[in-house]
Short mmCIF file of the C-alpha atoms (twelve columns), coordinates in Angstrom:
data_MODEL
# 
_entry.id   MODEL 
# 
loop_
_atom_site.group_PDB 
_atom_site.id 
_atom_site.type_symbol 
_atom_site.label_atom_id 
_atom_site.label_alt_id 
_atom_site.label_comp_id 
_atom_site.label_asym_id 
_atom_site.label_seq_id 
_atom_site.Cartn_x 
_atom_site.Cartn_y 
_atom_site.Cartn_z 
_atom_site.pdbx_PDB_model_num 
ATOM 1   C CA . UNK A 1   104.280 -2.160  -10.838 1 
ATOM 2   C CA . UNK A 2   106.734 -3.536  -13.149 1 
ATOM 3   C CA . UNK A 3   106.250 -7.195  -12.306 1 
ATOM 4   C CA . UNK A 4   102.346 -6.539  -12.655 1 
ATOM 5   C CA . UNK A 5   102.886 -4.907  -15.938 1 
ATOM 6   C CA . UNK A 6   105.268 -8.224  -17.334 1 
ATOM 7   C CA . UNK A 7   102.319 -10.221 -16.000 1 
ATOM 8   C CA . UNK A 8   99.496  -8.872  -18.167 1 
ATOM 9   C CA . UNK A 9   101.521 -8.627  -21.087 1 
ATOM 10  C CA . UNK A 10  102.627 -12.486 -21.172 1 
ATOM 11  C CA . UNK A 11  99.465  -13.836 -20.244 1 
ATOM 12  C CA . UNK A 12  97.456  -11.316 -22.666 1 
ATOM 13  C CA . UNK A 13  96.952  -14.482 -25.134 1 
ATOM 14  C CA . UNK A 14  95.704  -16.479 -22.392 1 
ATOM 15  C CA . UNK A 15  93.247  -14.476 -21.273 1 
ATOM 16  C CA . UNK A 16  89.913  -17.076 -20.135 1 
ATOM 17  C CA . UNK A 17  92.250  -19.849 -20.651 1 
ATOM 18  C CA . UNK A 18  93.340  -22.560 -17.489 1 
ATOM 19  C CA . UNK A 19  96.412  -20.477 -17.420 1 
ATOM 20  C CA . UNK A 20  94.730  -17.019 -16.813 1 
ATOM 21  C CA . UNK A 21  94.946  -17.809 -12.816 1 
ATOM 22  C CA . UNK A 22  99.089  -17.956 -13.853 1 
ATOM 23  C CA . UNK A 23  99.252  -14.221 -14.560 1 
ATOM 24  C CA . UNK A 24  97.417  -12.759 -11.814 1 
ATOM 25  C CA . UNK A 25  98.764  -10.713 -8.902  1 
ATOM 26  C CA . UNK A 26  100.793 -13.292 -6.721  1 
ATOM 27  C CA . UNK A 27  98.901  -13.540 -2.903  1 
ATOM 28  C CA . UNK A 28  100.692 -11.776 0.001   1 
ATOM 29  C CA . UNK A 29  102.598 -13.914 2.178   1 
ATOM 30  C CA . UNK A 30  101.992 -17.080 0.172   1 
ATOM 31  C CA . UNK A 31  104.705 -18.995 -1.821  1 
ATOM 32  C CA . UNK A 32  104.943 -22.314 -3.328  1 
ATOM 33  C CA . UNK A 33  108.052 -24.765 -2.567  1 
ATOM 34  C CA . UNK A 34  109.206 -26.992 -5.685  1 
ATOM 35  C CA . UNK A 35  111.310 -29.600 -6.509  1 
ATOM 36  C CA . UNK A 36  111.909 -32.010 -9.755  1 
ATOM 37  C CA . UNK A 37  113.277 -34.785 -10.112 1 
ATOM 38  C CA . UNK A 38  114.717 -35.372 -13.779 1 
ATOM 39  C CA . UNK A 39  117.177 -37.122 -15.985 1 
ATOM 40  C CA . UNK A 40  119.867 -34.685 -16.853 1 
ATOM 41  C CA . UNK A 41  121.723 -31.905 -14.685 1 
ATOM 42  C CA . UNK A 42  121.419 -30.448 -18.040 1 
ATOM 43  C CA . UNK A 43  118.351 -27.848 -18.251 1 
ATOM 44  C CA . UNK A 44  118.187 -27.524 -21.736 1 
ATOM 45  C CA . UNK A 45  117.785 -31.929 -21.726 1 
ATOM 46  C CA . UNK A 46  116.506 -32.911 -18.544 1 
ATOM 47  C CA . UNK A 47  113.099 -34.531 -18.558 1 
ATOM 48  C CA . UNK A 48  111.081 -34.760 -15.249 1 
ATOM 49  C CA . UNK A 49  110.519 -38.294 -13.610 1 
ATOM 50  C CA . UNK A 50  108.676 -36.830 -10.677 1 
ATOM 51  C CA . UNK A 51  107.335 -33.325 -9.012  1 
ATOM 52  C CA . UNK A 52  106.632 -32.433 -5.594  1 
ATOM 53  C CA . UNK A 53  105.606 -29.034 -4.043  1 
ATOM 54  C CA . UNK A 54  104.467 -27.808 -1.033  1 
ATOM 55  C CA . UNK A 55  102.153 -24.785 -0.359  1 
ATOM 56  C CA . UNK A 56  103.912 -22.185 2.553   1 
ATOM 57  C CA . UNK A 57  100.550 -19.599 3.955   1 
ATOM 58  C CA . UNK A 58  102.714 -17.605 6.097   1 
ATOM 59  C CA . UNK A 59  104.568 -19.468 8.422   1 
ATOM 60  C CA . UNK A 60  103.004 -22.454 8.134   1 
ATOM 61  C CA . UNK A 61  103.553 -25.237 5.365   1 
ATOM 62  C CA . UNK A 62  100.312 -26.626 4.303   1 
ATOM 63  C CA . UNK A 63  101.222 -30.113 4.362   1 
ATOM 64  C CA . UNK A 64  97.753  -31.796 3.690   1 
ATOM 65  C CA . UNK A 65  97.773  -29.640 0.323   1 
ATOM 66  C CA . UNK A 66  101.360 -30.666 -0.820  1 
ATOM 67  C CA . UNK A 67  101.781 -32.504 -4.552  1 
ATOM 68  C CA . UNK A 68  103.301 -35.516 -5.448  1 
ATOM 69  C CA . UNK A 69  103.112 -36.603 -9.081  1 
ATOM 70  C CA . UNK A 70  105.170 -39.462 -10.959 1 
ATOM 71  C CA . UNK A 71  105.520 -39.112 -14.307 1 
ATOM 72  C CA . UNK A 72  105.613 -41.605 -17.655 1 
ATOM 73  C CA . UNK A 73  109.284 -42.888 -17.941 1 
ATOM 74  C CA . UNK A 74  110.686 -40.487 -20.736 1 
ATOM 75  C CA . UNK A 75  113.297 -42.263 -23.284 1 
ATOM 76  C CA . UNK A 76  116.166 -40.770 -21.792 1 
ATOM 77  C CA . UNK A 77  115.819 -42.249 -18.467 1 
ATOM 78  C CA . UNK A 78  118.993 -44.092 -17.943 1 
ATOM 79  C CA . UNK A 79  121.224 -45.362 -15.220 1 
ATOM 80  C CA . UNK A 80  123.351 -42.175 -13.991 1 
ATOM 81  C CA . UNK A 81  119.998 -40.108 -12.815 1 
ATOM 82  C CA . UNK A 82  118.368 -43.427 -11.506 1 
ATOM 83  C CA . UNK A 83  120.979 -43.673 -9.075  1 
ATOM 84  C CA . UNK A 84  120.296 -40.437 -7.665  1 
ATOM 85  C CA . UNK A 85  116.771 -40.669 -7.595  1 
ATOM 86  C CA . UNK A 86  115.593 -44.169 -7.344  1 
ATOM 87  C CA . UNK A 87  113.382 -43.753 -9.955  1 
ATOM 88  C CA . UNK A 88  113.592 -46.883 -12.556 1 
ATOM 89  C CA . UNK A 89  111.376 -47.733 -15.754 1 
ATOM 90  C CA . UNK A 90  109.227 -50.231 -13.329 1 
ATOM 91  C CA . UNK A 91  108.362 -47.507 -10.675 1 
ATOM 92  C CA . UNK A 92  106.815 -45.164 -13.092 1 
ATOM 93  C CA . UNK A 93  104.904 -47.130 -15.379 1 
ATOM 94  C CA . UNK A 94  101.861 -45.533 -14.286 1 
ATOM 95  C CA . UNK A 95  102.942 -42.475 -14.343 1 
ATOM 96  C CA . UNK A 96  101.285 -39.572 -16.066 1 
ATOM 97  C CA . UNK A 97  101.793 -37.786 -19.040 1 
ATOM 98  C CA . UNK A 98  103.887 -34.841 -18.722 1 
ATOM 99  C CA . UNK A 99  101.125 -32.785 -19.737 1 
ATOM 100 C CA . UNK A 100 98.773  -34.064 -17.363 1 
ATOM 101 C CA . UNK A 101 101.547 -33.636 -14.170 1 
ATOM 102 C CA . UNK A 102 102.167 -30.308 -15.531 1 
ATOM 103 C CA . UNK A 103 98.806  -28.772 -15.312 1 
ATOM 104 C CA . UNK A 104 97.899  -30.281 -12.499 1 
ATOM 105 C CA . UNK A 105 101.529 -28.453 -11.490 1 
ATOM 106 C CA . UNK A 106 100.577 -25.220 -12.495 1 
ATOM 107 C CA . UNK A 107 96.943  -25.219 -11.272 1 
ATOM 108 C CA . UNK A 108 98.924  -25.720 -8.036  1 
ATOM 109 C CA . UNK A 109 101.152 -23.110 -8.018  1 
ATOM 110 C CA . UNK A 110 99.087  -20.397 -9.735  1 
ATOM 111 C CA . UNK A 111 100.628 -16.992 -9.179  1 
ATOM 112 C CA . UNK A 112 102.032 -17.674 -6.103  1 
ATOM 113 C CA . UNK A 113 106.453 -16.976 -6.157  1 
ATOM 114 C CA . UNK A 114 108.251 -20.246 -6.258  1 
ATOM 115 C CA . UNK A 115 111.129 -21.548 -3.298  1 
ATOM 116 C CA . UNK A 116 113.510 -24.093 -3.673  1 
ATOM 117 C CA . UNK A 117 116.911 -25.141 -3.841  1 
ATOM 118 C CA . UNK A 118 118.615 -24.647 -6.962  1 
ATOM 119 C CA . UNK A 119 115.326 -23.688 -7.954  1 
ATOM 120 C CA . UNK A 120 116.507 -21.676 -10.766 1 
ATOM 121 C CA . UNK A 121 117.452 -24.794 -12.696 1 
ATOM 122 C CA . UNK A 122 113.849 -26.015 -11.968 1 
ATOM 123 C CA . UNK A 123 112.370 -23.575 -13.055 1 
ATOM 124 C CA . UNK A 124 114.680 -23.480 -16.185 1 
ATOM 125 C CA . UNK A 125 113.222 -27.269 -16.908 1 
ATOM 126 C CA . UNK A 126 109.824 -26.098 -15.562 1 
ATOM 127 C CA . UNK A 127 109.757 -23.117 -18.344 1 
ATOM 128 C CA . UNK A 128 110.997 -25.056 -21.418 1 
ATOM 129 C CA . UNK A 129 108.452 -27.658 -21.073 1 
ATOM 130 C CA . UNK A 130 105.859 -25.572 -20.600 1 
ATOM 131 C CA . UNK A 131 106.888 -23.071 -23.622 1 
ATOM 132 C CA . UNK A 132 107.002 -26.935 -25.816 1 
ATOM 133 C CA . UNK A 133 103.565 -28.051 -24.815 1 
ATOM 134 C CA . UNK A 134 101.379 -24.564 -24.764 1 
ATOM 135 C CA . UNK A 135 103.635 -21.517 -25.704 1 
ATOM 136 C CA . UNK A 136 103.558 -20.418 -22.055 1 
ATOM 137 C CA . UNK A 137 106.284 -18.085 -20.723 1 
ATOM 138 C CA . UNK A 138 106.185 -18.306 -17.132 1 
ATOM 139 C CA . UNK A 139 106.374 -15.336 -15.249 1 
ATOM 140 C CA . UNK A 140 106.873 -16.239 -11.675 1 
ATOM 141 C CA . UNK A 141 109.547 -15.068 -9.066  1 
ATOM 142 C CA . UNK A 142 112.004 -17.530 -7.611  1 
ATOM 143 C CA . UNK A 143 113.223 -17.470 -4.264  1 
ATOM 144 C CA . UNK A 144 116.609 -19.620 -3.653  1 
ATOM 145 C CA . UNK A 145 117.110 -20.697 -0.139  1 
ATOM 146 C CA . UNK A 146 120.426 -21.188 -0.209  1 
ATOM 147 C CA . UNK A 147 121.039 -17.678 -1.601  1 
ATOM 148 C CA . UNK A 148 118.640 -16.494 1.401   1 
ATOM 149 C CA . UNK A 149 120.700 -18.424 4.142   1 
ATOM 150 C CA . UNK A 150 123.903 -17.092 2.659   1 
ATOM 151 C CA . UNK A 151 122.774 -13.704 2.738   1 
ATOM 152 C CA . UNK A 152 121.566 -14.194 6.325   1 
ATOM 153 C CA . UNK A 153 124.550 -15.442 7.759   1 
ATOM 154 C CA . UNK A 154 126.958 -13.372 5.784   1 
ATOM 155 C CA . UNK A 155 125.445 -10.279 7.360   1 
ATOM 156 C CA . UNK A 156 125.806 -11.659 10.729  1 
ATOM 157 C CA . UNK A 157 129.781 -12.753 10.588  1 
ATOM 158 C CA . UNK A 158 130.866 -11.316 7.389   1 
ATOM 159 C CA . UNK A 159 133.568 -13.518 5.964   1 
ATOM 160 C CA . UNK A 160 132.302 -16.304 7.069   1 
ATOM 161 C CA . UNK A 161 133.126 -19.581 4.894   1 
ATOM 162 C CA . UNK A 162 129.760 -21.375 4.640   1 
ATOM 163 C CA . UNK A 163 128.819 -24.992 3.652   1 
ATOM 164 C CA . UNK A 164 125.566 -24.688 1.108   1 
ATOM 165 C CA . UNK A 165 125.037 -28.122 0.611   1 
ATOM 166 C CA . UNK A 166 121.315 -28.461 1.668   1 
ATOM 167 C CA . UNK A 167 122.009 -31.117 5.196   1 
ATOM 168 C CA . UNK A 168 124.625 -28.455 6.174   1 
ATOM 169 C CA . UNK A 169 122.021 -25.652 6.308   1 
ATOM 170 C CA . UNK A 170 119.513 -27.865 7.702   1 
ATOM 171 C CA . UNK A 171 122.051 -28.888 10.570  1 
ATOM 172 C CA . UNK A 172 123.215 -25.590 10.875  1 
ATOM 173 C CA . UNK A 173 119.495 -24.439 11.043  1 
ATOM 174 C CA . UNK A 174 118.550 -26.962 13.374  1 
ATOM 175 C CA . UNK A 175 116.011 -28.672 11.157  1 
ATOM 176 C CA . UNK A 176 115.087 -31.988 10.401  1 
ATOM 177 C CA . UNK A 177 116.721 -33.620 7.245   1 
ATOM 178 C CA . UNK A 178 114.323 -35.810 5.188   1 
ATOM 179 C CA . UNK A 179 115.361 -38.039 2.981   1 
ATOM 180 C CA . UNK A 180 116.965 -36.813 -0.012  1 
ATOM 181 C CA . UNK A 181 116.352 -36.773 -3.911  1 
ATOM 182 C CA . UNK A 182 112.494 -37.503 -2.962  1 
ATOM 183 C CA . UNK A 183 110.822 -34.447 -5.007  1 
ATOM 184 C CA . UNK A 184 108.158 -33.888 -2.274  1 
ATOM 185 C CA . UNK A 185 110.801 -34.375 0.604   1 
ATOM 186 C CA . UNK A 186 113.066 -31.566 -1.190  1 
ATOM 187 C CA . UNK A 187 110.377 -29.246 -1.679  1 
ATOM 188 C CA . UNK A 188 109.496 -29.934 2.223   1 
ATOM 189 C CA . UNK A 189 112.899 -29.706 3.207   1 
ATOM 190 C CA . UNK A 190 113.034 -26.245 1.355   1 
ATOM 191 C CA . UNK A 191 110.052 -24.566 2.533   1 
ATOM 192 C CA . UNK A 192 111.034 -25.627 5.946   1 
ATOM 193 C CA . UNK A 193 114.722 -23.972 5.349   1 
ATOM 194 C CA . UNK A 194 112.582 -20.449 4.154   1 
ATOM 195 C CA . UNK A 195 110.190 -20.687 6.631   1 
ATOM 196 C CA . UNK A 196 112.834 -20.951 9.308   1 
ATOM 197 C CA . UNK A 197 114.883 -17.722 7.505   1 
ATOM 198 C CA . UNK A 198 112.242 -15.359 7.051   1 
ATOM 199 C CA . UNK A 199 109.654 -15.712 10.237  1 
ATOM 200 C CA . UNK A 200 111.825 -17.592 12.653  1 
ATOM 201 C CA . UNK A 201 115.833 -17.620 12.376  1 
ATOM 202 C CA . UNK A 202 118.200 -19.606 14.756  1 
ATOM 203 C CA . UNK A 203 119.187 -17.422 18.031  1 
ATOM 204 C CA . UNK A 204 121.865 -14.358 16.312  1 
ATOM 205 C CA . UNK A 205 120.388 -14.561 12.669  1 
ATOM 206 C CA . UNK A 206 118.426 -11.660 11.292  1 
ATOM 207 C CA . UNK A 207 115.348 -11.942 9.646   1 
ATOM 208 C CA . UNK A 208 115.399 -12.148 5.646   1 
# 
């Protein structure tokens, strides 16, 4: 009741807008899997290079739907992130606008509760850039996988020391591991990760 309440009272000035769909009531059993790729590990800086996400109906990942968007190089694109992503000047040069990738983002997602990993400092990025271009606060859930395989595992062998780095849960999960810092592969990697957790754990793991 709350969360329906918050969501008619931020998206009261966008009522008949593109962004109306953003403040409905989220659709059971349906979440969205993000990842950005960026310049900074600094939220309040970073500007994002590239998107992906990846529709999850269920228990199934909706593959054929998922996004992948390259944007314009920003300015601050510079050699520390580029190593971690692979993304230079030359491979984004036809890129689009970060308004462009981000409506196209959002017309994606709609309601729908976002997963990922570290997705709080996605969404962080995701929110400030959409408050800058169109006064939009966002008011979707996010769902951290790391926090939900931690919380899974703790409650089978409390104690336990765990490794969150994202290929030891995917080992430890016995999924594959796609290649990293790819913002579609992340996103795919992630929804695969909460997919696993919440309708089909390893052997001895409860159900999120």
């Amino acid at each position: 009741m709350l969360d329906t309440l918050r969501r008619r009272w931020l998206g009261r000035a966008f009522k008949g807008s593109p962004f109306a769909p953003l403040f409905e009531p989220p659709p059971a059993e349906e979440w969205v899997a993000l990842d950005l790729e960026t310049t900074s590990l600094d939220p309040t800086k970073a500007e994002i290079v590239a998107i992906g996400a990846v529709r999850i109906r269920g228990a199934r990942l909706l593959t054929g739907q998922a996004l992948s968007l390259r944007l314009r190089p920003p300015t601050s694109l510079a050699g520390d992130s580029i190593v971690i992503h692979g993304l230079r000047h030359q491979d984004l040069t036809d890129g689009l606008s970060q308004e462009q990738a981000l409506s196209r983002l959002l017309a994606f997602i709609g309601p729908s509760p976002l997963v990922g990993y570290h997705i709080d400092y996605d969404f962080r990025i995701l929110s400030r850039h959409c408050h800058r271009l169109w006064g939009l606060t966002l008011p979707h859930r996010t769902i951290e996988v790391s926090r939900l395989y931690y919380d899974a595992v703790t409650r089978h062998l409390p104690g336990s020391h765990l490794d969150l780095r994202l290929s030891s849960i995917c080992q430890h999960l016995a999924l594959p591991r796609l290649e990293a810092h790819d913002a579609l592969n992340d996103a795919l990697t992630a929804a695969l990760i909460f997919v696993r957790l919440r309708f089909g754990p390893a052997p001895g793991y409860p159900k999120v």
